[in-house]
C-alpha positions in Angstrom: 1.1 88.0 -84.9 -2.2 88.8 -87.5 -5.0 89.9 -86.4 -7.9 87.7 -86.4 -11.1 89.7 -86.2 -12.8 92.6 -85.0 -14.4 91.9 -82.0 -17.7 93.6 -80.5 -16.8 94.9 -77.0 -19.2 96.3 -73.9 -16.9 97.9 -71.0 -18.2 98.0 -67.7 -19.6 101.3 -66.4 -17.0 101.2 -63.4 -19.5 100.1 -61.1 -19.9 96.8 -59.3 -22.1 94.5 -59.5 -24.6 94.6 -56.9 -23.7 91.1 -54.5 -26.5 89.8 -53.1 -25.5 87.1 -50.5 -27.4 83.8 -50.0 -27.0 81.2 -48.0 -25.4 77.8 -49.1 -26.0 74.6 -47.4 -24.3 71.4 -47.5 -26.7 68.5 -47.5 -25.9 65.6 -45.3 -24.2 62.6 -46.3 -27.1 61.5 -48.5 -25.6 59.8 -52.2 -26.9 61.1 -55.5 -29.2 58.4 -56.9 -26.4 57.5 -59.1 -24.5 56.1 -55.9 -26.6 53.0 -55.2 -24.6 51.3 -58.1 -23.1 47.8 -56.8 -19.4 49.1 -55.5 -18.2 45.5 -55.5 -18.4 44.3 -58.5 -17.6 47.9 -60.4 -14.0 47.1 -58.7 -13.5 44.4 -60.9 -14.5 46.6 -63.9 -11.5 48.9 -63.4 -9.3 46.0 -65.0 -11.3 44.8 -67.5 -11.0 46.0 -70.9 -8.6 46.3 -73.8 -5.6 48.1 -72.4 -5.1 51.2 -74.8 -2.4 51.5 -76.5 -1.0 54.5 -78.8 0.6 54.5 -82.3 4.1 54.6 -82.4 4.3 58.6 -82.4 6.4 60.2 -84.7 8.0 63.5 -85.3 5.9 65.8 -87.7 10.2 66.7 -88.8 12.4 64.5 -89.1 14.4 63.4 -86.0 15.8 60.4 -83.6 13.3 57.3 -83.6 11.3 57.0 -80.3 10.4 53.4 -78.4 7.0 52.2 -78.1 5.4 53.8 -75.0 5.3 51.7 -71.6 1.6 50.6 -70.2 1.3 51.8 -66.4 0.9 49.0 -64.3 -1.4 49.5 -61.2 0.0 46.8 -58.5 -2.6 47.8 -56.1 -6.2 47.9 -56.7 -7.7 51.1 -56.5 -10.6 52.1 -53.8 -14.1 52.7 -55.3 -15.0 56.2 -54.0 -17.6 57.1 -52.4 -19.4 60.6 -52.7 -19.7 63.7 -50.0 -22.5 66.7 -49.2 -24.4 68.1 -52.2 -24.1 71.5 -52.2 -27.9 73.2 -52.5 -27.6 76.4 -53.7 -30.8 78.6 -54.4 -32.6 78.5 -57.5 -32.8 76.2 -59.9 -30.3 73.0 -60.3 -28.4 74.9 -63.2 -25.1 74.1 -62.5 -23.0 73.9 -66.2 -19.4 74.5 -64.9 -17.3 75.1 -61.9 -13.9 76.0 -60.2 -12.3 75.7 -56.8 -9.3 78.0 -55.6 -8.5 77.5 -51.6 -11.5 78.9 -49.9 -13.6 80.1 -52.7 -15.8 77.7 -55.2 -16.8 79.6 -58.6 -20.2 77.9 -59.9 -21.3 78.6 -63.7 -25.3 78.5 -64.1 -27.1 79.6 -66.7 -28.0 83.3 -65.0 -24.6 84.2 -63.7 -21.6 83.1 -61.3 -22.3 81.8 -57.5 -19.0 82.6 -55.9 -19.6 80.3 -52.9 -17.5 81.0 -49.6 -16.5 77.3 -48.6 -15.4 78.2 -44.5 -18.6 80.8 -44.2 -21.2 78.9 -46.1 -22.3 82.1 -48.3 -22.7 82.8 -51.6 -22.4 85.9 -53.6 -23.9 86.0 -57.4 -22.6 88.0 -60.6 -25.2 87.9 -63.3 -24.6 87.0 -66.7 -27.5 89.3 -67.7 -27.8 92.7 -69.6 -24.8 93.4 -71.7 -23.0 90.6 -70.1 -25.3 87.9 -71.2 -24.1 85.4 -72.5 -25.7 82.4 -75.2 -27.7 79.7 -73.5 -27.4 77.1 -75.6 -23.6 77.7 -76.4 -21.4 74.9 -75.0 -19.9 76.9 -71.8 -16.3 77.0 -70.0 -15.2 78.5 -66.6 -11.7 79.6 -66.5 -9.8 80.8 -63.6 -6.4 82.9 -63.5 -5.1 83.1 -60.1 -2.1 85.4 -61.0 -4.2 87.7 -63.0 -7.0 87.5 -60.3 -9.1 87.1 -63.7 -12.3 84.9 -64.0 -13.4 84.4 -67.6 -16.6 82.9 -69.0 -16.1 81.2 -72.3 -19.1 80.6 -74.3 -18.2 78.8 -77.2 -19.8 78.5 -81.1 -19.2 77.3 -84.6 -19.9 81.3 -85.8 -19.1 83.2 -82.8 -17.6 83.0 -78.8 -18.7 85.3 -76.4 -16.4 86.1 -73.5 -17.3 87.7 -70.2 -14.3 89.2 -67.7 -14.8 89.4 -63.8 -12.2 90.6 -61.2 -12.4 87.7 -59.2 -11.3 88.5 -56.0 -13.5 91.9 -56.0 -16.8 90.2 -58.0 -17.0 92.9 -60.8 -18.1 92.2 -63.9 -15.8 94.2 -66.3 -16.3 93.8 -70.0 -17.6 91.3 -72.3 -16.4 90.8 -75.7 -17.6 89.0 -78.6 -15.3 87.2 -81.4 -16.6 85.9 -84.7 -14.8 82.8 -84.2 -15.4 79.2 -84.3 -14.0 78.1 -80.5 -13.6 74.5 -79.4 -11.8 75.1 -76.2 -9.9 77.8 -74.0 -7.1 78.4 -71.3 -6.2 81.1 -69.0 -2.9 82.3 -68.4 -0.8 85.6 -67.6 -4.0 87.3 -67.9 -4.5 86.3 -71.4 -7.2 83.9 -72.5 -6.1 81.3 -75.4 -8.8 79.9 -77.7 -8.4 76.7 -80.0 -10.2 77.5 -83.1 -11.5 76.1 -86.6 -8.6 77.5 -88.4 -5.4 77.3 -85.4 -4.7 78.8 -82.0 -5.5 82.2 -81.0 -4.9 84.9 -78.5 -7.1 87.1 -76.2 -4.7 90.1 -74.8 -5.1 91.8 -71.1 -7.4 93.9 -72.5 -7.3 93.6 -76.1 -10.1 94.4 -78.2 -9.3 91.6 -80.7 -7.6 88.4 -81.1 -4.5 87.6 -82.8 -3.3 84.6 -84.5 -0.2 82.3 -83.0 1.9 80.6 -84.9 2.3 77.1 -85.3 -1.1 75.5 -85.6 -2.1 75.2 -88.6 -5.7 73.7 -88.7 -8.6 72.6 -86.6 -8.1 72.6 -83.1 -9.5 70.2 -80.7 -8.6 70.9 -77.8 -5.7 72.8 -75.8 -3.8 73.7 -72.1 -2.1 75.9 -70.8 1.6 75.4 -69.7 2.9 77.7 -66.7 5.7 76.2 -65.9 6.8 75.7 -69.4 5.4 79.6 -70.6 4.1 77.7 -73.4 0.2 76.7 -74.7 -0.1 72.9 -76.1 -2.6 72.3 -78.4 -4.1 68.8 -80.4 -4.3 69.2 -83.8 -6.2 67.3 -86.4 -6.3 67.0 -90.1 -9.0 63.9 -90.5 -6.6 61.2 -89.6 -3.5 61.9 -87.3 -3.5 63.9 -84.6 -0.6 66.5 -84.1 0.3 68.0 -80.2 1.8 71.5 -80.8 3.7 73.7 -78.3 3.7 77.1 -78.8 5.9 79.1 -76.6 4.9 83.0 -75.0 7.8 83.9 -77.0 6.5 82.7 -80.5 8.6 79.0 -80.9 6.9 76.1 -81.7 7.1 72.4 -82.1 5.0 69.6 -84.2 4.6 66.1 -83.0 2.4 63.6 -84.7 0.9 61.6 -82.5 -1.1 59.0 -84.1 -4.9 58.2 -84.8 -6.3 59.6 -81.8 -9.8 61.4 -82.3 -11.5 63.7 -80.0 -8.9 64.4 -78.1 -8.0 66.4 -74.9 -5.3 67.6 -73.1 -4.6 68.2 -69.2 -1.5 69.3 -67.6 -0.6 68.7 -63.9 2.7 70.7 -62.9 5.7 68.9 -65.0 3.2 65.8 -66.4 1.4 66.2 -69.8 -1.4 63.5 -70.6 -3.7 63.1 -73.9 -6.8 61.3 -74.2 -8.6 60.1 -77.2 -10.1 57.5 -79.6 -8.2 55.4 -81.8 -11.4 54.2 -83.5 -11.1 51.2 -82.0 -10.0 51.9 -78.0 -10.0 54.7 -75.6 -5.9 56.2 -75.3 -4.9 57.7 -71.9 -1.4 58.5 -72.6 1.3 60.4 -70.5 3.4 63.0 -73.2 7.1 63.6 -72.8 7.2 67.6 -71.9 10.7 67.9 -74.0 10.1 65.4 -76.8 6.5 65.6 -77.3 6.2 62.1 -77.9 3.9 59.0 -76.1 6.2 58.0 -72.8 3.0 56.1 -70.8 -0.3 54.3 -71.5 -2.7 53.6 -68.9 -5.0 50.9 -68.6 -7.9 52.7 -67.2 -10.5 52.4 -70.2 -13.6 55.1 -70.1 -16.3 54.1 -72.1 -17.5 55.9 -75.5 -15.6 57.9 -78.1 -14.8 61.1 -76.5 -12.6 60.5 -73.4 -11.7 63.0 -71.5 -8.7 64.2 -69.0 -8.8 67.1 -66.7 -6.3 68.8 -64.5 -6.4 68.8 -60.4 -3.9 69.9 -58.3 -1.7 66.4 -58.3 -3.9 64.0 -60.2 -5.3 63.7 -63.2 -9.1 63.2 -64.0 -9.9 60.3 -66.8 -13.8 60.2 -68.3 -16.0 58.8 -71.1 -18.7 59.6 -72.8 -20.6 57.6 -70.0 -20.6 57.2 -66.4 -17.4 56.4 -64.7 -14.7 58.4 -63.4 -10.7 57.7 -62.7 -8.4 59.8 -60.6 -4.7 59.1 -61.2 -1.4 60.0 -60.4 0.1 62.9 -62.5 3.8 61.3 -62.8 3.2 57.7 -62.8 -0.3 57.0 -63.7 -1.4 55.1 -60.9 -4.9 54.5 -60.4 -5.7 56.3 -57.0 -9.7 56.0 -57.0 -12.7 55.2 -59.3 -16.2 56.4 -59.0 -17.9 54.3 -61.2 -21.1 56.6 -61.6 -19.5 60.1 -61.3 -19.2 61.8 -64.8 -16.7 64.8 -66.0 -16.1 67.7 -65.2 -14.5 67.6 -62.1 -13.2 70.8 -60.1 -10.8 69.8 -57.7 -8.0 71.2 -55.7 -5.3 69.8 -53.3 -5.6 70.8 -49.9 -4.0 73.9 -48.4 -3.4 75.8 -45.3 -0.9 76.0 -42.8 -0.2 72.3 -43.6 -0.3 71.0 -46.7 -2.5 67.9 -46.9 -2.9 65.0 -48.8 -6.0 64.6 -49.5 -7.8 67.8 -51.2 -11.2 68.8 -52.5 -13.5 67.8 -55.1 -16.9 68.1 -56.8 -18.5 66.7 -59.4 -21.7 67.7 -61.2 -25.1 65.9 -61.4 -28.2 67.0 -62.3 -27.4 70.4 -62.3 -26.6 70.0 -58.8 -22.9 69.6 -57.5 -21.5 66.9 -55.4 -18.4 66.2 -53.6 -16.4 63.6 -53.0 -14.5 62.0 -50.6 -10.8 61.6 -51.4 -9.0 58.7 -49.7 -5.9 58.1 -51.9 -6.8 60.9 -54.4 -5.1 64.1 -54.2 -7.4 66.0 -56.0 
């Protein structure tokens, strides 16, 4: 692999950062003042709408001709959801980002990382200050690595990302590390931080002091995931007119697709299930990817509104969002609409429930105002 670029690097001084420990409350059942919207009639509004439908995808090489992909049908009609507790944390409603992992909610603001205790109602900060600041006005992603027990701060730029490195479970800040790169999005995984950039894909090593270059992507990068299960990073390519998925595996393999005319795209993957989301210039796509062949297997007819649709990753389900208000939660394998909020916006940080017996229904908060919010799964996994 080439080496990208030089990166500037601050290393921690071995100390940890002092935890000061606030209390967190959970406001009572009261809505956001996006919640008064009319539920009834927003039911309706889940089925109305051109059903999006993908281009006929096609291999980037030659290879066996794929069938049109099938529309998910919904023979139920999903639930509007309704919202839980805020969550009032101190200071100012600054919320930008945010992660759940079993007991433990991570919280981006603008000063630092609230590491909420969800069972004991605290809250312990880790500044972004000092030589672990970070850009304020920089588009800003939390990323989580369980296995590496590695939280990562992404602030992304058309000149330059800045990265900051915690030890999650031990709070401490450890270095922060700065890449003259133009970054669109990121993923964690195996302790290594993947970046989609202006010019392809490339890779942040367990402590590396630059990035290197992967193979396989060849231009502009809109958006990417990371594969566990698969030891691979997908990625959505585009030259200006057709949008390309590309799997690059840990091991340096990679395949091409060509997907079709689907702009600002994004990419979520739940356990085994893929799903891409875009504009056609005409439609919003939702589509559900073959992991193996790459190609369009599933469209759904949940339509977000705008140009820049969105899906995330929970634990079962997958998050679908617009440019506007209105968000979907459906199933992973099938597609199945599970629940609508028809006020909510993305991001979402969400988790299935856990414990000595696995439940159904999970956790789930969205952000409003700065503020975050929770809401009340009945059908939704999270």
């Amino acid at each position: 692999m080439a080496r990208v670029e030089d990166v500037e690097i601050f290393a921690d001084d071995g100390n940890a950062v002092g935890s000061d420990e606030d209390a967190v409350e959970f406001g009572g059942r009261r809505p956001p003042r996006w919640a008064n919207v009319a539920g009834g009639a927003l039911v309706a509004a889940i089925f109305i709408g051109i059903v999006a439908t993908s281009p006929q995808p096609k291999s980037a090489t030659p290879g066996p001709e794929q069938s049109a992909p099938d529309v998910v049908s919904t023979a139920d009609p999903s639930t509007v959801g309704r919202f839980g507790p805020v969550l009032h944390l101190d200071g100012a409603a600054d919320v930008r980002d945010a992660v759940v992992h079993r007991n433990q909610l991570f919280v981006l603001r603008s000063a630092g990382v609230s590491v909420v205790e969800l069972a004991a109602r605290k809250v312990t900060s880790m500044p972004l200050t000092g030589p672990y600041s970070v850009s304020a006005k920089a588009p800003t992603r939390l990323l989580f690595d369980a296995d590496a027990d590695r939280l990562w701060v992404v602030a992304m730029g058309a000149k330059a990302a800045q990265l900051v490195e915690f030890n999650a479970s031990r709070t401490l800040t450890i270095r922060r590390v700065t890449l003259p790169l133009a970054v669109r999005d990121a993923a964690a995984m195996d302790g290594h931080v993947y970046l989609a950039t202006s010019t392809g894909l490339a890779d942040l090593a367990p402590g590396a002091t630059h990035a290197t270059a992967l193979a396989g992507a060849h231009g502009a990068v809109s958006a990417m995931a990371a594969d566990p299960a698969r030891d691979r990073i997908l990625a959505l390519e585009s030259d200006g007119s057709d949008t390309v998925i590309v799997a690059v595996s840990t091991h340096g393999a990679a395949s091409r697709v060509t997907l079709g005319q689907i702009r600002n795209g994004s990419i979520a993957i739940v356990g085994g299930a893929i799903w891409v989301a875009g504009y056609d210039g005409h439609h919003p796509v939702v589509a559900r990817v073959d992991p193996v062949s790459l190609a369009l297997v599933q469209t759904s007819v949940v339509a977000p509104k705008g140009d820049r649709i969105v899906v995330s990753a929970g634990t079962d389900d997958v998050w679908v969002s617009g440019s506007g208000p209105g968000l979907w939660c459906i199933a992973a394998d099938n597609g199945i609409l599970h629940q609508y909020w028809p006020s909510a916006t993305a991001p979402v940080a969400s988790q299935r429930g856990h414990g000595p017996v696995q439940s159904r229904a999970g956790s789930a908060y969205v952000i409003d105002a700065g503020r975050l919010v929770s809401l009340d799964l009945a059908g939704c996994a999270g």
